[in-house]
Structures are given as C-alpha cells and as structure tokens.
C-alpha positions in Angstrom: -13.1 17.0 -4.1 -10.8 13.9 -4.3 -13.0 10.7 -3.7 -12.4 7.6 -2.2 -13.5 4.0 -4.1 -14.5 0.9 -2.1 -14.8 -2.9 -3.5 -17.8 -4.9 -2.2 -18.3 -8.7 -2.8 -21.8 -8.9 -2.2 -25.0 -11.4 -2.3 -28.5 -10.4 -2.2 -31.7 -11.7 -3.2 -32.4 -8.6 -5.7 -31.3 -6.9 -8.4 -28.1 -6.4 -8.0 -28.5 -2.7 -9.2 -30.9 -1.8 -6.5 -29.3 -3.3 -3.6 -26.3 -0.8 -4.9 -28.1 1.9 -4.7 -29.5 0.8 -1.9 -26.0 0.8 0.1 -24.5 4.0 -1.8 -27.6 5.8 -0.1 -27.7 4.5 3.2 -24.1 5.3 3.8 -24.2 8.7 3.3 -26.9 11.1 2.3 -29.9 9.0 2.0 -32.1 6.7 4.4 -35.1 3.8 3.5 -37.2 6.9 2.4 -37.0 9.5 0.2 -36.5 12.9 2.8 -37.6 16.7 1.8 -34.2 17.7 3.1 -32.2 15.5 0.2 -31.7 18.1 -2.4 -30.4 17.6 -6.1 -27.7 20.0 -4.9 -27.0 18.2 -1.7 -26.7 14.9 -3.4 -24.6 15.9 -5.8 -22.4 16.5 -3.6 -22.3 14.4 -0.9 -24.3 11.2 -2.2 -22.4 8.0 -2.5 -21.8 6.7 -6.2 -21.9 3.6 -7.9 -19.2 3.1 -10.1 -19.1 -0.2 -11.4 -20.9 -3.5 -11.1 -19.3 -6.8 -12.0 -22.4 -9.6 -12.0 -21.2 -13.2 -10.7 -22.9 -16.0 -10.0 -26.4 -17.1 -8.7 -26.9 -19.6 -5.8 -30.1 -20.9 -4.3 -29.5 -20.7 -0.3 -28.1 -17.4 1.4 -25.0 -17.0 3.0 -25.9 -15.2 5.7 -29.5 -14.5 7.0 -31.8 -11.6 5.0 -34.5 -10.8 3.0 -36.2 -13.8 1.3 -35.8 -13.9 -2.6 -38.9 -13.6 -4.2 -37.8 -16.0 -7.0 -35.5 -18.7 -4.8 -31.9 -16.9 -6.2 -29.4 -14.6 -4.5 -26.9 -12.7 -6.6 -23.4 -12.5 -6.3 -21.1 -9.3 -7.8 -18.6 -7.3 -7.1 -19.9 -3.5 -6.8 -17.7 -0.2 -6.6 -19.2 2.7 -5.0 -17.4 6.1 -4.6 -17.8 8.7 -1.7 -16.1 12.1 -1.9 -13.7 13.1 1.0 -16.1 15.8 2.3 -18.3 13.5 4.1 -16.0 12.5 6.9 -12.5 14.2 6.2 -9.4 12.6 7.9 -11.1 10.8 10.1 -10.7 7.3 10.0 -13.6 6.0 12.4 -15.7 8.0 10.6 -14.3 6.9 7.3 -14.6 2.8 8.4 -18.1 4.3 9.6 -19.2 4.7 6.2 -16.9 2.3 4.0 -18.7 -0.4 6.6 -20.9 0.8 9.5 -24.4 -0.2 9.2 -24.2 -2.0 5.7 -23.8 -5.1 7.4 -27.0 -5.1 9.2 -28.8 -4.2 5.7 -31.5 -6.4 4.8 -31.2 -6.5 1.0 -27.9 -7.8 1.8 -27.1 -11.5 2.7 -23.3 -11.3 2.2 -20.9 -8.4 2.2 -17.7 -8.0 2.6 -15.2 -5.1 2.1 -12.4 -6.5 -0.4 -10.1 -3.2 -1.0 -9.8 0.5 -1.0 -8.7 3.4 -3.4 -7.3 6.2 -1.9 -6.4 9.4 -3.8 -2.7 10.0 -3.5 -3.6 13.7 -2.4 -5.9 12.1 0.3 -3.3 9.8 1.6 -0.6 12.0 2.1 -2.3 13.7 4.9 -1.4 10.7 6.7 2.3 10.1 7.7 1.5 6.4 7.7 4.8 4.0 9.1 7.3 6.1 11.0 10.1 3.2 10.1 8.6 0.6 8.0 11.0 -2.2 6.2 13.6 -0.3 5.9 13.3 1.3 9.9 13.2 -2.6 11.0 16.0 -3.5 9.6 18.6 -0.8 10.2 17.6 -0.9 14.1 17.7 -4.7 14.3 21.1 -4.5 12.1 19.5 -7.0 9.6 21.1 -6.3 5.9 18.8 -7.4 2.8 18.7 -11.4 1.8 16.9 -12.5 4.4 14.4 -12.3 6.8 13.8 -10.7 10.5 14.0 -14.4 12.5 11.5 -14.0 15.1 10.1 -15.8 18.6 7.2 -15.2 21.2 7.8 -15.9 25.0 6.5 -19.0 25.6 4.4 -20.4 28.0 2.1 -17.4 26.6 1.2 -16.1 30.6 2.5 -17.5 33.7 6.4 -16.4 33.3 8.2 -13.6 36.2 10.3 -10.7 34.5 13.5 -12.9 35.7 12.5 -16.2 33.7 11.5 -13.8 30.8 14.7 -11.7 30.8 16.6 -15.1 31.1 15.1 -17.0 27.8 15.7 -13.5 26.4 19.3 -14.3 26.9 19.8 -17.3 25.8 17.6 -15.7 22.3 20.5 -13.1 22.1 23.3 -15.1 22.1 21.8 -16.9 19.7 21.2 -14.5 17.4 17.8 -13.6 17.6 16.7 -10.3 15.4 13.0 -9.6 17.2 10.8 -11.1 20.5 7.9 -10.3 21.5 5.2 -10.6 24.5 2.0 -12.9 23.6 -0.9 -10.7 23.0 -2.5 -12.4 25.9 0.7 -10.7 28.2 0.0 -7.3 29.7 0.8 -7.0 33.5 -0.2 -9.9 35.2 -0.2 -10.6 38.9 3.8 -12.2 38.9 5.2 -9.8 35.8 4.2 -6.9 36.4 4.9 -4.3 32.8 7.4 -2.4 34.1 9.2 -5.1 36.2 8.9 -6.6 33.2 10.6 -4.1 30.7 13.2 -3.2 33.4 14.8 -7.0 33.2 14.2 -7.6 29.7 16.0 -4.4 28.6 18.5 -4.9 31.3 19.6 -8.4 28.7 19.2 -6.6 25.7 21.0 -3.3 26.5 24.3 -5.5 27.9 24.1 -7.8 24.9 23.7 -4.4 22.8 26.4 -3.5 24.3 28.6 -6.6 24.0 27.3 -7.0 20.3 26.8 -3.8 18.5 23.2 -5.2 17.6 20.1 -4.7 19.6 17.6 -7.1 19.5 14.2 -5.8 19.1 11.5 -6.4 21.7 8.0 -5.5 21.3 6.4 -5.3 24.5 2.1 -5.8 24.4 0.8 -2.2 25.4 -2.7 -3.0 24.4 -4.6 -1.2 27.2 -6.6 1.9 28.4 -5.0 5.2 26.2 -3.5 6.7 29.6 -2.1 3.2 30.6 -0.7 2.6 26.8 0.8 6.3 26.8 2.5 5.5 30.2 3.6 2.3 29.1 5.0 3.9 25.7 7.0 6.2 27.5 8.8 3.9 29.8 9.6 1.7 27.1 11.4 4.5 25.0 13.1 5.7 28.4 14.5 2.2 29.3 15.9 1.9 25.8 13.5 -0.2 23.8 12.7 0.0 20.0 9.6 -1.6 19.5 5.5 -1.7 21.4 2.9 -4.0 20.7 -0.8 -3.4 20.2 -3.4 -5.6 19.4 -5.6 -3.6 17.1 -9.0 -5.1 17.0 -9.1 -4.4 20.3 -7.5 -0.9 20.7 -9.2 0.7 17.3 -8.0 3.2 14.7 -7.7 6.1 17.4 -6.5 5.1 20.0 -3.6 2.7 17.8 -2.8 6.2 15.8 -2.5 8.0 18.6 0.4 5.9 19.6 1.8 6.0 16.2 2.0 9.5 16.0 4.2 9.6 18.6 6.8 8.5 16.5 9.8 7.3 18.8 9.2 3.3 18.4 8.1 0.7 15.9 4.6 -0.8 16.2 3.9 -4.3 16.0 0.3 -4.7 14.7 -1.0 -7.6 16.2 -4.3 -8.7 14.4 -5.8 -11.1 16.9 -9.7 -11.1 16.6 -9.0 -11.2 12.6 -10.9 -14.3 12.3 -13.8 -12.2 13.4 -13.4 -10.3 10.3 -12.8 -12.2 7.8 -12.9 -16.0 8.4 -16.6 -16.2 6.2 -16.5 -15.7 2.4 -19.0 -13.2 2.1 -18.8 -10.9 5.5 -16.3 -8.7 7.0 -12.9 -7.4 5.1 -10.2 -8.7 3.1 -7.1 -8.3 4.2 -5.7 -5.8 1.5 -8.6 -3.1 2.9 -7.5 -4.1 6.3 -3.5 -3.3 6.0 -4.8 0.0 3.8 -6.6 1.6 7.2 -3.7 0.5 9.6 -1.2 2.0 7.1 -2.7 5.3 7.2 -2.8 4.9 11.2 0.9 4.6 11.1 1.3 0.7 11.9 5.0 -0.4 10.6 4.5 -4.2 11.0 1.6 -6.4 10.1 0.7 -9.6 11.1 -0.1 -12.2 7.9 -0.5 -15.4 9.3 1.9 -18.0 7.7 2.6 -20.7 4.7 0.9 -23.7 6.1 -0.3 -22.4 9.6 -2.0 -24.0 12.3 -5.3 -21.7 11.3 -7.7 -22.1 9.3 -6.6 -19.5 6.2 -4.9 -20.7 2.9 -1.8 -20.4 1.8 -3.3 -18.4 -0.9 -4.8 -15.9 1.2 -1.6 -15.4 3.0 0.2 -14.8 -0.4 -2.3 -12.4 -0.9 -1.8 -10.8 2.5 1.9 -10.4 1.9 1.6 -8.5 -1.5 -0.7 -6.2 -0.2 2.3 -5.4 2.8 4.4 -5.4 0.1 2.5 -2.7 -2.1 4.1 0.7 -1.8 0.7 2.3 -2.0 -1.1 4.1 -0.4 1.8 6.5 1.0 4.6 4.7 -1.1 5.5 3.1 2.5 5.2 -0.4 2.5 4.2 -2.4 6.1 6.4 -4.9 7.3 4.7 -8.7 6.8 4.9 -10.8 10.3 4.5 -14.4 9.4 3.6 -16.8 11.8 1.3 -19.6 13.3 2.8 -22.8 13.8 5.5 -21.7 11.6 9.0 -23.7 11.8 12.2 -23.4 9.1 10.0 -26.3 7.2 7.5 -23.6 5.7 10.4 -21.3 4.5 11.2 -23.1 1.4 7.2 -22.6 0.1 6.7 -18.9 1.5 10.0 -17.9 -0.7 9.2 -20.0 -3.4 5.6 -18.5 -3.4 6.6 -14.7 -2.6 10.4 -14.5 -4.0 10.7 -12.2 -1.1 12.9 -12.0 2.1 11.6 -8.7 3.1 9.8 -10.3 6.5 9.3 -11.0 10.5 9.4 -14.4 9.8 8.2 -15.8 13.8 8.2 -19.2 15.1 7.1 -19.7 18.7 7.1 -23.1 19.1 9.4 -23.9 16.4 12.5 -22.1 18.1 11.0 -22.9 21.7 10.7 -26.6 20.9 13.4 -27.2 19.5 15.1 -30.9 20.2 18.7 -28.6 21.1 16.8 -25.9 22.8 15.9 -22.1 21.4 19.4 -21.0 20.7 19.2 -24.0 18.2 15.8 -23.2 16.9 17.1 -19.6 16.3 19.7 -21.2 14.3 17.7 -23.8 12.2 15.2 -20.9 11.1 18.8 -19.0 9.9 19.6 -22.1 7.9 16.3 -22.4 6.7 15.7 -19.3 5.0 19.7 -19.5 4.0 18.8 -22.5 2.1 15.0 -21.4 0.3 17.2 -18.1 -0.6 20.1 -20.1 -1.6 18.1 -22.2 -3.7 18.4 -25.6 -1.6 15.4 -27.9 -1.6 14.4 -28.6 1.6 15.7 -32.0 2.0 19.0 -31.1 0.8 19.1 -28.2 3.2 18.4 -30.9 6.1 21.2 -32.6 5.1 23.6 -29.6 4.7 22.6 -28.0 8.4 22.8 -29.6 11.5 20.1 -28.0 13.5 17.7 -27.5 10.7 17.8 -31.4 10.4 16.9 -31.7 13.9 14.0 -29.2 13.0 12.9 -31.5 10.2 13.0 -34.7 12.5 10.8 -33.3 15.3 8.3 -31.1 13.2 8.7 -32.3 9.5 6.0 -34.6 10.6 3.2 -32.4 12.1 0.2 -32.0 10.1 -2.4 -29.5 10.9 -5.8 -30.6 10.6 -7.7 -28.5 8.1 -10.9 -30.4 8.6 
C-alpha cells in the first residue's frame, strides 16, 4: 500500500528517538502499553514508521508545557514518520485524525507542529481537488495573464442593507473591479438578509455583465449549518453568481468538501481562525500542510495573508505561503493565493519583487475603500500598482507616473503597522 509522509518540528525533554516512537505508536496501532492484541503481523502493517530524524538544537526552558527534563534540556528536530493509506483511506478527518489528533496533548512532547505532507501521486488522484483553480478564476473574471485578480471586501464589515451593498458594488464595477467579497463576519444579519442580499448584488453584476462582457466575481460568505450552506449554494448558482465563501476553520474538511464537490462555483477559502494554528513556533501547522488538506477538499482560492500586513506573520512566511499555492503538487492543480491584510498598491512592488509572480487575488479593503478619490479610484491605483512592479517601475517613479496611485502613496505610504 501507498504511504503517506508527515514532517514534524518537535521539542521534547527526551531522546529525540523515543519521543518518535513514542508518536509513530500512539497514532496508529499502539497505546502507552505494550497490548496482547498488537501482533508482529499487525504492526507490520498498520504501525506508523519513522523515517528520518534531523537533530537541531537544545534549549533550556520549554516551549509549551510537558514532561520535566530530567537533565534541564529539551530537544529540537525535525522527525518524518510514515503511515500507510490503509489506516484511514480517503477520509480526510480521519487522515488529520492521525497526522495530528491526540499528538498534541502528548506528554513527551513540549512543541509540535505539523510542517508538510507527502502524498503518493496514486493517493492524491482519488481527489478531484480545485474544480477551476488559476486558470478557472481568470477565464470567468475575463482577467488575461500579467497581472493580478484586483480585489475588495464590503466595508463597514456588518451593518450594510443589500441596497447600500449592491450600490458600492456598482460603483466597484464601473471601475473595473475583477472580485468582491462579503467579510467573513457577514452571513444574514437582521437588515441584509442572504438572499435579499444575493438578489441586489447580482441584480448590479448581471446588468454590468451585461453592459460589459465581463462579470465581476462575487463570493458570497456561506459559512453556516450544511443544510443552510447547500441552500445558500444553490441560490447563488440560480441567480447567476460564480463564486461562495466559506470560512474553513470553522466549517471543517467535510462539510467544506461537500460543497466543493458540487462543482458549479469557485470557493473562496477564507482561513480566519489561522492564527489559532499557527501563530506559535512550535505548535499547530505550517501553512504548506495546511493548503495540502484544502487542496485535496477541492478549495480553488486560498487566503495567504499579505507583503507587510497589519498581522502579526512575516513577509517570509507569506513568501512561503504563496509557493506552496503555487506548487502544482499534490493533484498538478495549483490553489489560487488571496493576498491581503492591510494591503494597498504600496506592497505590490515587494510581493512581485519577492514572488516574480502575478498569478493572484491581490485584495485591499481599506486601501480601495479609503481611498482620498473614493473606491473607483482605489480600484484604479491597485491597476497602476501592479502595472508598475510588473513593468519594472520603482515605486516612487510609479507615484509620479499615475495619478491615483500617487494619491494612494500620500494617504497610506505613511502607515506603519506596529510589529511590537
């Protein structure tokens, strides 16, 4: 049987060998004690594996809480253990059962954290993975190769009717927006009810479609109860839309690749909750595991975070996150990167210069929102901005060149995030 291979980062206060073994057997055939039932033959084939061991460093004080060390020093190293496809299938709660599960709450542990995973080509491809992908996104949002999707969120976040939605909507469209999308904290509130909602938005983008010959993509936050997120699915693809939203730390694996399978729009992975996950150095997942399990689900777009965001992840990290998108494997079916937080046209110049890619849902709330001549201008300074970084323009000379990219400069060039 094909098996799969997962990195660990790990800390504990004993030999580095034995805490392996200790986590190869307690996630799958074994438990704290040997058991008569745990034959040679059964363990041969269904006992995790360790495959490699990497030793690091030594440090004198935990990371997280755990077993004492007997002699004051926990050890780092990266450890690769193997489990064969037999133990849980395609399933993938089952699968994230045993890749993480109960290995947090292990005591010889104090740090963990998943940092990728190896899937067997022949394992994979049971998996359709992203109905449309890169190449899906831009042929329904009519955006050739060179640059970017230019993206916005409706702002304020929750408070808005359908009407005042519908109506920024409009003003995005002439302006040449590409993508919008609800706020993961919109769902259907007391004054915009999700249908209402989806009835006047797609009344604006079907007219302008219309008008145009390009359809600007809307991804509308399903995120609910599976009933209430297939109803919702359904009456978006009946009024016309392209495109649902679902934040997936708090829909799951299931219930997010049950609305994948269905196959009829694109869906916008929101990761909200991902600081959760992955915000301390030796707990939770990296991101490249992370976009591996929503690929399989069927996700087509991926939030990254962004080049000098208002959060607290480096621009490193975010590199990171955007090659792993960008990987064809698994599936040969790359995920569409979403950049944003705080993002304006500023941060353009750094994220090409540091990717040397366009493929992206490059979003900017605030920075097309607040934007000194309004969001049709901000729509049109993030257009110059990316026109310049891809043109080669530094970004001072592309302030001087472009009218409303200068005015982004003047109002946001200043801003500073505090990283303390």
């Amino acid at each position: 049987m094909e098996r799969i291979t997962a990195r660990y980062y790990i800390e504990t206060p004993y030999a580095v060998e034995k805490a392996a073994a200790v986590l190869a057997g307690e996630q799958s055939s074994g438990t704290f004690v040997a058991i008569p039932g745990e034959t040679e033959e059964l363990k041969n084939r269904f006992a995790a594996r360790v495959e490699h061991i990497e030793h690091l460093d030594t440090v004198s004080e935990p990371a997280i809480p755990g077993a004492v060390s007997p002699d004051g020093l926990y050890r780092r190293a990266f450890v690769e253990v193997s489990w064969s496809e037999e133990n849980f299938g395609h399933n993938l709660p089952t699968l994230v059962s045993t890749l993480q599960g109960n290995l947090y709450e292990i005591t010889q542990f104090t740090g963990l954290k998943l940092m990728d995973i190896h899937f067997p080509e022949a394992y994979a491809t049971n998996y359709r993975g992203p109905r449309f992908g890169i190449d899906g996104c831009r042929s329904l949002t009519g955006v050739a190769t060179g640059r970017p999707l230019i993206g916005t969120i409706i702002k304020p976040s929750v408070g808005l009717t359908p009407a005042q939605t519908a109506e920024i909507v409009d003003r995005l469209a002439y302006a040449g927006i590409d993508f919008v999308k609800d706020d993961e904290l919109m769902a259907s509130t007391a004054n915009s009810r999700f249908e209402d909602r989806v009835d006047a938005v797609m009344q604006v983008i079907n007219r302008h479609a219309d008008r145009t010959g390009k359809k600007v993509m809307y991804a509308f936050n399903i995120s609910d109860e599976m009933d209430s997120m297939l109803h919702k699915y359904e009456y978006i693809v009946k009024s016309g839309g392209t495109c649902a939203m679902i934040s997936l730390n708090s829909v799951g694996l299931a219930g997010a690749k049950r609305i994948c399978d269905l196959g009829e729009l694109v869906i916008h992975g929101h990761r909200n909750g991902w600081g959760m996950l992955n915000r301390h150095p030796l707990l939770g997942i990296e991101f490249p595991a992370y976009q591996k399990l929503w690929r399989l689900a069927g996700v087509d777009q991926l939030h990254v975070n962004g080049i000098q965001n208002k959060f607290w992840e480096s621009d490193d990290s975010v590199v990171r996150s955007i090659a792993s998108c960008l990987d064809p494997t698994p599936l040969d079916k790359p995920v569409l990167p979403v950049v944003s937080s705080g993002q304006w046209g500023g941060q353009a110049f750094e994220t090409y210069r540091r990717t040397q890619t366009t493929d992206l849902l490059y979003m900017a709330g605030g920075g097309i929102m607040a934007h000194p001549g309004g969001p049709a201008a901000g729509v049109a300074a993030l257009q110059q901005a990316w026109e310049g970084a891809v043109g080669g323009l530094t970004l001072e000379a592309a302030a001087r060149q472009y009218p409303e990219f200068g005015k982004s400069v003047e109002k946001f060039g200043k801003l500073q995030f505090d990283r303390a």
